[in-house]
Backbone of each chain as ProteinMPNN parsed JSONL, in Angstrom:
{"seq_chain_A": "XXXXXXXXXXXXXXXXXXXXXXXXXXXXXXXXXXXXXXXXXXXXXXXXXXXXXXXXXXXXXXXXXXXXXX", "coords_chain_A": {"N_chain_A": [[-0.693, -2.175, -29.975], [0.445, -2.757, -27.649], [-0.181, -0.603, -26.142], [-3.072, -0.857, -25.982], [-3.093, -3.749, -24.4], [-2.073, -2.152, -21.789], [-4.059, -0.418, -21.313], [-5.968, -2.031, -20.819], [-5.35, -4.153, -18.726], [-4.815, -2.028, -16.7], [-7.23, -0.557, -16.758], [-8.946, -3.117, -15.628], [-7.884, -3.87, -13.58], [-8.592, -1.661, -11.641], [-11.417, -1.221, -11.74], [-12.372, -3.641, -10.459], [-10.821, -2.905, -8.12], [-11.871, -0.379, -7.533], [-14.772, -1.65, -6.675], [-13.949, -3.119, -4.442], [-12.747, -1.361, -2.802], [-14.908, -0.04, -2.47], [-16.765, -1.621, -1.245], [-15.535, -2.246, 1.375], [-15.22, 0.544, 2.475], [-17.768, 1.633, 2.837], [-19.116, 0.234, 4.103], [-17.584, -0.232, 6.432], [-17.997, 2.714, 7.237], [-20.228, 2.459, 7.999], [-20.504, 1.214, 10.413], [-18.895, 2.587, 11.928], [-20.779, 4.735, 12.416], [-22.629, 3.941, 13.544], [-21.296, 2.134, 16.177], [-19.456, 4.677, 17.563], [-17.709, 4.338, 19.594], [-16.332, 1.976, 18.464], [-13.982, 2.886, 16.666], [-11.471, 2.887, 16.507], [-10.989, -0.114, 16.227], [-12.281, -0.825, 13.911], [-11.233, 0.575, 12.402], [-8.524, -0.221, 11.735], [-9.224, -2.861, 10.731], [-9.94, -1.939, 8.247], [-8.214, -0.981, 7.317], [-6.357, -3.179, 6.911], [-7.909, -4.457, 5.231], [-7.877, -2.942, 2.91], [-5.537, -2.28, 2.325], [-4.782, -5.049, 0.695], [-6.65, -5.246, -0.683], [-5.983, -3.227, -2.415], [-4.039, -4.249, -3.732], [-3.724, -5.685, -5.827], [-4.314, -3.818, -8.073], [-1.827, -2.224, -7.933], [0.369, -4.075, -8.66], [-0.81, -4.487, -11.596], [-0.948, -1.95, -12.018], [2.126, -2.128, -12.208], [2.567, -3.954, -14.363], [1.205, -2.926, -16.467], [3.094, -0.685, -17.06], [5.341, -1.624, -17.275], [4.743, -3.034, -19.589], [3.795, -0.953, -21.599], [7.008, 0.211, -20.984], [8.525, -1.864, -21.833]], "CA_chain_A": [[-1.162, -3.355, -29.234], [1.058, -2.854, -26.264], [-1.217, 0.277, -25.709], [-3.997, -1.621, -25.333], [-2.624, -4.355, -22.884], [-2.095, -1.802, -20.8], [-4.791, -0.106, -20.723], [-6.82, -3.5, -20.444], [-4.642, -4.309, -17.619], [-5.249, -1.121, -15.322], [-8.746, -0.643, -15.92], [-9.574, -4.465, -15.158], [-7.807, -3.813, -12.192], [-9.092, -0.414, -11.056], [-13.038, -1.983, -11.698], [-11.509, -4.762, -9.303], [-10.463, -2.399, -7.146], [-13.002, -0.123, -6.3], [-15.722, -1.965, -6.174], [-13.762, -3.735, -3.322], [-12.761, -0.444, -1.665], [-16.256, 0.745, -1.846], [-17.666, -2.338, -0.267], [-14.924, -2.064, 2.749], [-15.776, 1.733, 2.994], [-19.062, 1.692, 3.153], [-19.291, -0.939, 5.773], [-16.793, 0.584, 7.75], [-18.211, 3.604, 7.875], [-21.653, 2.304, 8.567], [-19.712, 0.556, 11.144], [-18.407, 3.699, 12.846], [-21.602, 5.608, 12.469], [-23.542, 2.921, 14.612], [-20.362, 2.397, 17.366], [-18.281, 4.98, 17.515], [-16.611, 3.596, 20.071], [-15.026, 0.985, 18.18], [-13.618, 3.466, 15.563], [-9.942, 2.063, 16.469], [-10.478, -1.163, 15.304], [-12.657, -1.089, 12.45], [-10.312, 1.493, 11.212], [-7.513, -1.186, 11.62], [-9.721, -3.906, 9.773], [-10.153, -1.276, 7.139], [-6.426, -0.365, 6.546], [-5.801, -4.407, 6.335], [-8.465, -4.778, 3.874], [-7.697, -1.841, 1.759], [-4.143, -2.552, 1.808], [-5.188, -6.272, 0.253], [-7.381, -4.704, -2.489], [-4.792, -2.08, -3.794], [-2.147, -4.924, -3.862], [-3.417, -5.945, -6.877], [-4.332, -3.079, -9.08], [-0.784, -2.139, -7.737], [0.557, -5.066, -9.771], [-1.928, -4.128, -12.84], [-0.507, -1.047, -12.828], [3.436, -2.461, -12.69], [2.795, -4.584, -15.339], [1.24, -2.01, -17.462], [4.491, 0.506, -17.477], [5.893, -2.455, -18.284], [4.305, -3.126, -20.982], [4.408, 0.092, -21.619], [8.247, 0.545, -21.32], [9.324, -2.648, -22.957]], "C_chain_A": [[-0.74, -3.285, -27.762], [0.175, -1.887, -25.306], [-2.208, -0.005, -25.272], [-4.298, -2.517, -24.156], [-2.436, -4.183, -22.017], [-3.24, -0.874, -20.216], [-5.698, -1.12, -20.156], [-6.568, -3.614, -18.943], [-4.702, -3.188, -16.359], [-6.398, -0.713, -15.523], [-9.618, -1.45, -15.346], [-9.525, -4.287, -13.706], [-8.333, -2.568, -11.074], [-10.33, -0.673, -10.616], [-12.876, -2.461, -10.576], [-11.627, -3.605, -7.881], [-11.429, -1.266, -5.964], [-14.107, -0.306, -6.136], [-15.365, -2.77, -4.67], [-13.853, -2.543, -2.127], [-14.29, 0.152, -1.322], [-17.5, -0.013, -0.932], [-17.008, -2.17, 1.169], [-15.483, -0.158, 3.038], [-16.509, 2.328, 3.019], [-19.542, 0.748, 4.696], [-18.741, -0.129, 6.976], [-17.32, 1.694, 8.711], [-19.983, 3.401, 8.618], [-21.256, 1.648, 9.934], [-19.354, 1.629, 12.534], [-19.149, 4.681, 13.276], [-22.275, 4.812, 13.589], [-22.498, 3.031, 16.004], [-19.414, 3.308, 17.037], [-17.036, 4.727, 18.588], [-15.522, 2.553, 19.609], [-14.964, 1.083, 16.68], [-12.482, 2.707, 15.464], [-9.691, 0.926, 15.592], [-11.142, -1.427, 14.09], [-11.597, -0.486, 11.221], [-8.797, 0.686, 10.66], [-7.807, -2.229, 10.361], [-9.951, -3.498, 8.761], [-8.754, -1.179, 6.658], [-6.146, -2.064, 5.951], [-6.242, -4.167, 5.158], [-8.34, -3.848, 2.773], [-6.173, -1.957, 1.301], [-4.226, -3.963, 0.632], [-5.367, -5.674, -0.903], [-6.401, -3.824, -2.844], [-3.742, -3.012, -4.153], [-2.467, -5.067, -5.191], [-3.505, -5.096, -8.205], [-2.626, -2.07, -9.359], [-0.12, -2.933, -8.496], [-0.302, -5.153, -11.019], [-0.767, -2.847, -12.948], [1.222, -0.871, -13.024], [3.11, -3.296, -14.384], [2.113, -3.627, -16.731], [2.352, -1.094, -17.983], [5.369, -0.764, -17.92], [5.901, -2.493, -19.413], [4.948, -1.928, -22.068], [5.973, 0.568, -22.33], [8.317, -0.577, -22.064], [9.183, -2.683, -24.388]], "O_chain_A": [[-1.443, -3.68, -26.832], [-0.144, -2.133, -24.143], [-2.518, 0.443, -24.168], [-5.157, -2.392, -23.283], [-2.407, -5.035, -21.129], [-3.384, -0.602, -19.024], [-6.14, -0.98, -19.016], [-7.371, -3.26, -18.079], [-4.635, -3.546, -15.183], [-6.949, -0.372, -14.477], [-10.649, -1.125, -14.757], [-10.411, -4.408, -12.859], [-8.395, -2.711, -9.853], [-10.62, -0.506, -9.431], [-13.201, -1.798, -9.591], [-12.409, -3.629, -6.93], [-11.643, -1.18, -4.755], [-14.769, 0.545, -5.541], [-16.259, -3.021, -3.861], [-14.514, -2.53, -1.088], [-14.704, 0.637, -0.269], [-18.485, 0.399, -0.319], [-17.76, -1.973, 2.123], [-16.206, 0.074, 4.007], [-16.384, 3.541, 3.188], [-20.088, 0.811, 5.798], [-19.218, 0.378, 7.991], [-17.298, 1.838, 9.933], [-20.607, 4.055, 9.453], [-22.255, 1.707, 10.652], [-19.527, 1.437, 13.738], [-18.783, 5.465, 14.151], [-22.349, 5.403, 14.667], [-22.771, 3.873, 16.859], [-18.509, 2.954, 16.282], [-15.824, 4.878, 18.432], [-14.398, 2.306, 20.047], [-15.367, 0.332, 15.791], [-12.342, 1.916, 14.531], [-8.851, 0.761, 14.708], [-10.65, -2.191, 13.26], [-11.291, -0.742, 10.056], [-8.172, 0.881, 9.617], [-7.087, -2.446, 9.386], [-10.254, -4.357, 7.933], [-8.423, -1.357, 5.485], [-5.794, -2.256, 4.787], [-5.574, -3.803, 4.19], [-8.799, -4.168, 1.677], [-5.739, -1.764, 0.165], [-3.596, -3.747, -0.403], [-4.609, -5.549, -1.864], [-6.081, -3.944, -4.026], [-2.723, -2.687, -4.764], [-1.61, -4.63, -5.959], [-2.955, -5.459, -9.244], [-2.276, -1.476, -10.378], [0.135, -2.246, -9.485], [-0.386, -6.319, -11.406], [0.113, -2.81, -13.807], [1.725, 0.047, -13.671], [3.656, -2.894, -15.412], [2.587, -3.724, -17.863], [2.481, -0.809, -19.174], [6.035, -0.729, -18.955], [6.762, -2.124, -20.211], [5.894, -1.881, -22.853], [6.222, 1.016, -23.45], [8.139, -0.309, -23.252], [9.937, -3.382, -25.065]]}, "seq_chain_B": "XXXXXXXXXXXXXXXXXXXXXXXXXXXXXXXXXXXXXXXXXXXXXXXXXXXXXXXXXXXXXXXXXXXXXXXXXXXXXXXXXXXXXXXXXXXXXXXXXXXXXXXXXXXXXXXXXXXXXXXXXXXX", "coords_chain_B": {"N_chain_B": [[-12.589, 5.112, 24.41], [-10.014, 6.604, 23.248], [-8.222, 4.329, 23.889], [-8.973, 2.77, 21.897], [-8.657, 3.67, 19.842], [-5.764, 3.722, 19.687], [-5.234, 1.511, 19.107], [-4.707, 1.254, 16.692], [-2.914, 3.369, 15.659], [-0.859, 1.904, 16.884], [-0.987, -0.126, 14.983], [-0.526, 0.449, 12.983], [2.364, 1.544, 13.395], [3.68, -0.452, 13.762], [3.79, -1.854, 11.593], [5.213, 0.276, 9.958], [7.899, 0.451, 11.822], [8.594, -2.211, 11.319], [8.918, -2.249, 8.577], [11.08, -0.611, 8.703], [13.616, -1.865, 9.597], [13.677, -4.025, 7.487], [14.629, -2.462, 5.342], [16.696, -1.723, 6.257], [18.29, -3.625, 6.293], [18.313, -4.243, 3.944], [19.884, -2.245, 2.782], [21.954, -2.328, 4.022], [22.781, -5.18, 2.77], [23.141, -3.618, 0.146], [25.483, -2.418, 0.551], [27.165, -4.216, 1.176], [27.247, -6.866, -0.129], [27.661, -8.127, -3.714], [25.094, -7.82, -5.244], [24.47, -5.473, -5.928], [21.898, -3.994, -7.74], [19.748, -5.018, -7.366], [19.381, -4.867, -4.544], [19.387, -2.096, -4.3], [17.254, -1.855, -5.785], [15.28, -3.401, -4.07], [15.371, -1.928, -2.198], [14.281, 1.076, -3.145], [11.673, -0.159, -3.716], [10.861, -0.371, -1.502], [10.807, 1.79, -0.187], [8.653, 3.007, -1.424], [6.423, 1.992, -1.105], [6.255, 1.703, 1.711], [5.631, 4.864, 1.847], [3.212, 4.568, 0.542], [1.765, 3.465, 2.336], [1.894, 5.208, 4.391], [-0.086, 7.337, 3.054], [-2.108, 5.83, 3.067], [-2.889, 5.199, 5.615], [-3.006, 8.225, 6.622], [-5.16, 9.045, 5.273], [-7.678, 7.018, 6.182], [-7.869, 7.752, 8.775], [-8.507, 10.189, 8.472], [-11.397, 9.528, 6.814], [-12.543, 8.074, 9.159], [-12.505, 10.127, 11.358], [-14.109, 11.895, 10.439], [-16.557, 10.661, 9.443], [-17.321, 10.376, 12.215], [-17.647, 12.795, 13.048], [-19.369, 14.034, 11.256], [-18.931, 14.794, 9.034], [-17.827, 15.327, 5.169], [-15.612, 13.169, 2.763], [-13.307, 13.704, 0.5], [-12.109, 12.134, -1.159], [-9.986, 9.002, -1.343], [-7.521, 8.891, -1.842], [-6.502, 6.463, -3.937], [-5.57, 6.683, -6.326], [-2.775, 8.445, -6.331], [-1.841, 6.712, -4.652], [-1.622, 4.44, -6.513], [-0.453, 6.089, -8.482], [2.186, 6.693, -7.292], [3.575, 4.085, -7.62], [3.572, 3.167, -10.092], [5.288, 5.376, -10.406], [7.468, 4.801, -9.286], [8.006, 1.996, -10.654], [8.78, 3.469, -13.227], [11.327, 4.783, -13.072], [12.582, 2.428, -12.656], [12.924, 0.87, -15.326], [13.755, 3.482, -16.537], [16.336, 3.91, -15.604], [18.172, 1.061, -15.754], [20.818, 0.395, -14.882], [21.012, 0.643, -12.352], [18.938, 0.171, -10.664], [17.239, -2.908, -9.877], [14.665, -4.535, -11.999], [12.278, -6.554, -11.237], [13.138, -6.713, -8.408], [12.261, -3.921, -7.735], [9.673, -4.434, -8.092], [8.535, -6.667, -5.76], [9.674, -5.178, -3.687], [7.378, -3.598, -3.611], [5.475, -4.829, -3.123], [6.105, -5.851, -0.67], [5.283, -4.486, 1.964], [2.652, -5.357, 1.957], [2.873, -8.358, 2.401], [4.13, -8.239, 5.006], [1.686, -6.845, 6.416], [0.44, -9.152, 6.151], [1.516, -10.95, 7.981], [1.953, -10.089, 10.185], [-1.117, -9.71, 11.203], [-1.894, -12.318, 10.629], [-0.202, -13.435, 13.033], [-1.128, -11.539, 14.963], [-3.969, -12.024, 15.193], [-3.764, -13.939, 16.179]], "CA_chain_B": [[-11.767, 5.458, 23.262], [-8.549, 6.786, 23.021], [-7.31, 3.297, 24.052], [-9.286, 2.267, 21.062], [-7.656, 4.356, 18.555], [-4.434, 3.539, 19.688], [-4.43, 0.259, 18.354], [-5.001, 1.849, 14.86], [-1.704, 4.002, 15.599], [0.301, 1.06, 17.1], [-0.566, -1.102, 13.899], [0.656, 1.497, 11.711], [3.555, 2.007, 13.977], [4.515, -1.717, 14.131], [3.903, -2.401, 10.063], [6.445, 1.002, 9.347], [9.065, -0.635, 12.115], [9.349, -3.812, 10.508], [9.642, -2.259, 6.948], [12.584, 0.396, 8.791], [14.1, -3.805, 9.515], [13.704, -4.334, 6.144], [14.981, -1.133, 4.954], [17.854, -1.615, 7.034], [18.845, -5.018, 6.161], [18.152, -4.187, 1.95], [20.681, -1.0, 2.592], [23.326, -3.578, 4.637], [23.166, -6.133, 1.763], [23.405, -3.021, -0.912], [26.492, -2.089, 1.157], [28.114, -5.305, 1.909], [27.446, -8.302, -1.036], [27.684, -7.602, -4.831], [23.855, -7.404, -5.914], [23.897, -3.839, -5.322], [20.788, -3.99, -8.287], [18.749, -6.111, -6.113], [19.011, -4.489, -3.396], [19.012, -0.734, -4.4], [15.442, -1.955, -6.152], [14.606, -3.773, -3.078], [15.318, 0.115, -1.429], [13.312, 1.75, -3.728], [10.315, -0.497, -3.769], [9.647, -0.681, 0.087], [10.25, 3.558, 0.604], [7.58, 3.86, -2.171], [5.249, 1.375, -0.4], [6.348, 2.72, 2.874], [4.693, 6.22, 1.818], [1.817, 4.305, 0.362], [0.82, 2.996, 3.305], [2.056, 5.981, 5.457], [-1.074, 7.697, 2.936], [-3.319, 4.902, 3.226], [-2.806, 5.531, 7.364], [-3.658, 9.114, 6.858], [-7.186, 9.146, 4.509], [-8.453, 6.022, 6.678], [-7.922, 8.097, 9.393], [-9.542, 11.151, 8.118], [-12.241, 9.186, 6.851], [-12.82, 7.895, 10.535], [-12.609, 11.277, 12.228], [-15.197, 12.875, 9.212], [-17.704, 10.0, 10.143], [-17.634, 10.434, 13.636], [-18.255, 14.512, 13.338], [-20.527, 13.592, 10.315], [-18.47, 15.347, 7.799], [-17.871, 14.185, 4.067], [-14.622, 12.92, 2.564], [-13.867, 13.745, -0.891], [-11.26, 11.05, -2.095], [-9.024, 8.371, -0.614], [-6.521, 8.611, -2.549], [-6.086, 5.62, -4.91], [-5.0, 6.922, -7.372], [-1.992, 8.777, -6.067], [-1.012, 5.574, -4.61], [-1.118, 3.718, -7.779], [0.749, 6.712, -9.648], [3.479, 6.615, -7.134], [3.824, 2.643, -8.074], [3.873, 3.326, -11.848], [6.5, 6.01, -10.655], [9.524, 3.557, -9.164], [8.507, 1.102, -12.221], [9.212, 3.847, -14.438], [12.567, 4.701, -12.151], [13.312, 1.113, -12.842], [13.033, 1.155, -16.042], [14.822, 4.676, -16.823], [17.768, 3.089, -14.758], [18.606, -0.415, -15.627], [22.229, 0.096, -14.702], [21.516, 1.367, -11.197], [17.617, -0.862, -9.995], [16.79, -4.305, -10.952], [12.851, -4.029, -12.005], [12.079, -7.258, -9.92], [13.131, -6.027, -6.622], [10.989, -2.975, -7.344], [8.084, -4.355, -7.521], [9.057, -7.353, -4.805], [9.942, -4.097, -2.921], [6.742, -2.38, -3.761], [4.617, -5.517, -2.234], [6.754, -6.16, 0.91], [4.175, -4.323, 2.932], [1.396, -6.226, 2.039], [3.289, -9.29, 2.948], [3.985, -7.465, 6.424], [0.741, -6.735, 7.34], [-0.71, -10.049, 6.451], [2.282, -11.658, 8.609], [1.271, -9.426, 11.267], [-2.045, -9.4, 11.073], [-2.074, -13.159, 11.186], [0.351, -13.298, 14.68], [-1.92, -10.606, 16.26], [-4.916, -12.63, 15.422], [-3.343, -15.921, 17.17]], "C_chain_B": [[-10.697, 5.362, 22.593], [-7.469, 5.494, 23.014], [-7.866, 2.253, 22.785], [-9.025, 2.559, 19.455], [-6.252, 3.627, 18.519], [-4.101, 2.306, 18.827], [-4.261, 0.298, 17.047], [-3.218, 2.489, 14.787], [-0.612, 2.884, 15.65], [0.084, 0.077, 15.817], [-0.056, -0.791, 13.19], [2.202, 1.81, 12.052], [4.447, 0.639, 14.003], [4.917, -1.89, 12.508], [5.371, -1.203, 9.91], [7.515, 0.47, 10.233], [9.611, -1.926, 11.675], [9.752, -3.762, 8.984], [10.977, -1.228, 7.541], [13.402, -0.803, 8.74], [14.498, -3.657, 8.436], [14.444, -3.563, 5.647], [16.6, -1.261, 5.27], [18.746, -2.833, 6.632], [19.145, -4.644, 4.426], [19.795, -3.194, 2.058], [22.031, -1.639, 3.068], [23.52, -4.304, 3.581], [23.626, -5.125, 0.818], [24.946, -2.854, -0.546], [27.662, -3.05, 1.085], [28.389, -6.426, 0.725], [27.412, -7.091, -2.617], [26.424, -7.795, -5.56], [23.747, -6.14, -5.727], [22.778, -3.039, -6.619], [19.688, -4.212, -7.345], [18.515, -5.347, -5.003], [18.865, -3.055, -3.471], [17.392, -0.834, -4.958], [14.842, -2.317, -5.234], [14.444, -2.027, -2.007], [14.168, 0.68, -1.73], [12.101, 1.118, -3.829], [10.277, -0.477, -2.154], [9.663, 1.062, 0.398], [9.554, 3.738, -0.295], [6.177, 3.128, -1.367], [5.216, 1.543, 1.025], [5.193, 3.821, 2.846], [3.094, 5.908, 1.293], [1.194, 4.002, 1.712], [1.127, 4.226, 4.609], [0.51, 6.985, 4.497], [-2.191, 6.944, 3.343], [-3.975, 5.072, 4.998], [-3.495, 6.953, 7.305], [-5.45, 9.331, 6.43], [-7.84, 8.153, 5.319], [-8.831, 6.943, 7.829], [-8.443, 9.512, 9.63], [-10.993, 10.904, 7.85], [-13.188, 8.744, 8.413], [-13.463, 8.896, 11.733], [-14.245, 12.123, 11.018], [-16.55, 11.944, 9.74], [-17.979, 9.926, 11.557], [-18.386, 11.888, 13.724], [-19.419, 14.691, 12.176], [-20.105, 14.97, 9.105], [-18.699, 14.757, 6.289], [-16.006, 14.591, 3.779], [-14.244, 12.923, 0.925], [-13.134, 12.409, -1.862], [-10.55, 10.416, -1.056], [-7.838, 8.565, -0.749], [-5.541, 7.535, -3.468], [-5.485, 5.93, -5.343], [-3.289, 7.811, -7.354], [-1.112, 7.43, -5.517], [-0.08, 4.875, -5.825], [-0.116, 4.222, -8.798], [2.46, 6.332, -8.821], [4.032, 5.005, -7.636], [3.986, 2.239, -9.436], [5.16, 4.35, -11.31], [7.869, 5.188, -10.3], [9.26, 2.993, -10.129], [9.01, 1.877, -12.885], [11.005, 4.325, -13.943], [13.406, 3.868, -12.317], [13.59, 1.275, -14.231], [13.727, 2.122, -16.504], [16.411, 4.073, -16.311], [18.183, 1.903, -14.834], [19.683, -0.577, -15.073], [22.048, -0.159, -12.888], [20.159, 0.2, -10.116], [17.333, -2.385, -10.782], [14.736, -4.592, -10.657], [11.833, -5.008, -11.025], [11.608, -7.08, -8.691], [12.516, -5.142, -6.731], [9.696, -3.969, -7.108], [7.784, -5.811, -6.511], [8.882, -6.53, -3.932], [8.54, -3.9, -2.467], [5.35, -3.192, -3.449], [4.657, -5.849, -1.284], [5.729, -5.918, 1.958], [3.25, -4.711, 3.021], [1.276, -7.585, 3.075], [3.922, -9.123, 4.553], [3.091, -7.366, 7.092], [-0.261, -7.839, 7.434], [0.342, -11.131, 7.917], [1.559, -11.608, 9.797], [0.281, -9.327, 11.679], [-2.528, -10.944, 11.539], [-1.481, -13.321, 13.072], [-0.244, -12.606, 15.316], [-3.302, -11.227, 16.661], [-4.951, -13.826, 16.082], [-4.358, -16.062, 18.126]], "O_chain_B": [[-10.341, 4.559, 21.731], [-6.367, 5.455, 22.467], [-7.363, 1.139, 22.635], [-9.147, 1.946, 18.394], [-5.751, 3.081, 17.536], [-3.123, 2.096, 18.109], [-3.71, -0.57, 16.37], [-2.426, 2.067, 13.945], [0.306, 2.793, 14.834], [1.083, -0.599, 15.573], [0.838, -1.393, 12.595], [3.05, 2.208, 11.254], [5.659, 0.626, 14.218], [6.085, -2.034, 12.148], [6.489, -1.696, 9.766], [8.34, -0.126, 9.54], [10.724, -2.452, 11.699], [10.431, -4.537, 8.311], [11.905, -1.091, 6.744], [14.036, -0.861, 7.686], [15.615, -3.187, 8.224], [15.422, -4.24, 5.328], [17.507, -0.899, 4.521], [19.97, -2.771, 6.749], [20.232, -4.849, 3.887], [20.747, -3.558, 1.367], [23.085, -1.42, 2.471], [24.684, -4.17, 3.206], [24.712, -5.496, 0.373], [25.713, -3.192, -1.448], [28.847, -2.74, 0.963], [29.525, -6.874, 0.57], [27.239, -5.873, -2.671], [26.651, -7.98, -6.756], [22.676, -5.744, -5.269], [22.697, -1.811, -6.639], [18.948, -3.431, -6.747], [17.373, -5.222, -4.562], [18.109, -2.63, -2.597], [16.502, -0.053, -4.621], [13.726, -1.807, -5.134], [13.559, -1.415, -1.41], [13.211, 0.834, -0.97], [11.209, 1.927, -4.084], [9.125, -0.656, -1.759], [8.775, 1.603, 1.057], [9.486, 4.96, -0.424], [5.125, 3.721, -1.129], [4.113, 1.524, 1.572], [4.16, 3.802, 3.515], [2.098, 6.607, 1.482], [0.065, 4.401, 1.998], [0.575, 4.079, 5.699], [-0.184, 7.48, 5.385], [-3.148, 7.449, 3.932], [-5.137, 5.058, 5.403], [-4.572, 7.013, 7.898], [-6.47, 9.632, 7.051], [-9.04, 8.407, 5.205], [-10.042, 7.051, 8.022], [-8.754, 9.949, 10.738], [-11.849, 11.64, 8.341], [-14.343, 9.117, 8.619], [-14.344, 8.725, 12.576], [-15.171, 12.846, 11.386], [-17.461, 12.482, 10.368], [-18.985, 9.334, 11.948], [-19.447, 12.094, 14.313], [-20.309, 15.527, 12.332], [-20.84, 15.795, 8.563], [-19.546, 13.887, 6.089], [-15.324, 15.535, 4.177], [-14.865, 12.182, 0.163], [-13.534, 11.916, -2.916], [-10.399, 10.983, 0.026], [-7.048, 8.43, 0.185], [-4.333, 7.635, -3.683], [-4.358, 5.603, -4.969], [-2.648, 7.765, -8.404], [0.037, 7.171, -5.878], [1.116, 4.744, -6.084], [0.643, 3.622, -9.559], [3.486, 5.918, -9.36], [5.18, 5.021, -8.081], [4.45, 1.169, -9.832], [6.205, 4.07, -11.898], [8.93, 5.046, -10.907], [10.129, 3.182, -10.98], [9.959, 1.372, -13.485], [11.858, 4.041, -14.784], [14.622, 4.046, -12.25], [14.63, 1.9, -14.436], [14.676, 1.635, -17.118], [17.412, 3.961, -17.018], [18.695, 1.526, -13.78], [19.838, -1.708, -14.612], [22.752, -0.937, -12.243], [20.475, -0.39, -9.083], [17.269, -2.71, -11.968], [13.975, -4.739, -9.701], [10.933, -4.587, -10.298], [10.534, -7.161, -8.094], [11.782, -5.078, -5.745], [8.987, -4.123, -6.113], [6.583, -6.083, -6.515], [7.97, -6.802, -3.152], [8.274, -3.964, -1.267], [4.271, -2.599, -3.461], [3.649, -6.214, -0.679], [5.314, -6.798, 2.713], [2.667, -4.594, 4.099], [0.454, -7.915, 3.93], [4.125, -10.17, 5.168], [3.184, -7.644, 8.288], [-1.265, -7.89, 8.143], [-0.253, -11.91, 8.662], [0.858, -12.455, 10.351], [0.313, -8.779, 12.781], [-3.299, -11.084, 12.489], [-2.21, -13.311, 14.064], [-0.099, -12.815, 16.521], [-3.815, -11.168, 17.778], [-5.894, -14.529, 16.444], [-4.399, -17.063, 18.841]]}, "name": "protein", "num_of_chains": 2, "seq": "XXXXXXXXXXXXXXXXXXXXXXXXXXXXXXXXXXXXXXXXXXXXXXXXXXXXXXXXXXXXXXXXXXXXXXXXXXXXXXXXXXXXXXXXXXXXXXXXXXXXXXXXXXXXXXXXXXXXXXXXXXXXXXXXXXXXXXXXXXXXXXXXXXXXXXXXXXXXXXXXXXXXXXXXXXXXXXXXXXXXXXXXXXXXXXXXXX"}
């Protein structure tokens, strides 16, 4: 059972996850292809938002080794 | 340009200075008060999310340079992230005596909570 919970738990969040990253890095790069002049800061507004979306499959995948270990 | 990159470098350069802070302060408390759990997990979760985001800095920034020269990019690297973040939990875990599992993963979100700090104050 615990096996399960965790897998539940990091592929919910993985799904989650890159459908987010693939909407920020698609944009982005459509973003950078059009101006490349303003690679700098999209690339900034990309690191935020990618940092955001991994936070939580990051916490998916603590609480799985959790699981896991306990 | 170049003065338009930079701000990509100096955000990355400000977020890892304020977790060295952090870093510095976790390693003073491990030193100085008697949680030295707490705060050796608080250690170990921000230098694993440290290096996450010192990768996350590099592939963005490959990706960037590949779309400008109209290359392709084969991976970001998720998934190396996420293993190193299953690796301190399991660190924690293997070690109860020595990390308290908490402060890892407290630790091992710090930077998030950094760059939205930051992120808000720059946007003022």
């Amino acid at each position: 059972m615990n096996l399960i919970a965790a897998a539940i738990a990091v592929g919910l969040a993985a799904i989650g996850a890159g459908v987010g990253n693939g909407l920020i890095v698609g944009r982005t790069v459509e973003g950078i292809a059009r101006q490349p002049q303003l690679r700098g800061t999209l690339q900034t507004t990309m690191f935020i938002g990618i940092a955001l979306v991994e936070a939580l499959p990051i916490i998916g995948v603590v609480i799985a080794f959790i699981v896991l270990g306990g | 340009m170049t003065e338009n990159l930079s701000t990509y470098e100096n955000a990355f350069r400000r977020y890892i200075k304020y977790c060295l802070y952090l870093l510095s302060i976790c390693v003073l408390g491990w030193a100085v008060t008697s949680y030295k759990q707490v705060f050796l997990g608080l250690v170990l979760g921000i230098a694993v999310s440290m290096y996450n985001v010192w990768s996350m800095h590099r592939r963005i920034d490959r990706v960037g340079q590949a779309v400008t020269e109209g290359k392709k990019v084969k991976t970001m690297g998720s998934l190396s992230r996420l293993m190193t973040a299953g690796l301190a939990v399991l660190i924690a875990t293997r070690f109860p005596e020595h990390f308290n599992l908490i402060a890892v993963v407290v630790g091992l979100l710090m930077i998030y909570l950094i760059m939205l700090i930051d992120f808000y104050f720059a946007s003022k």
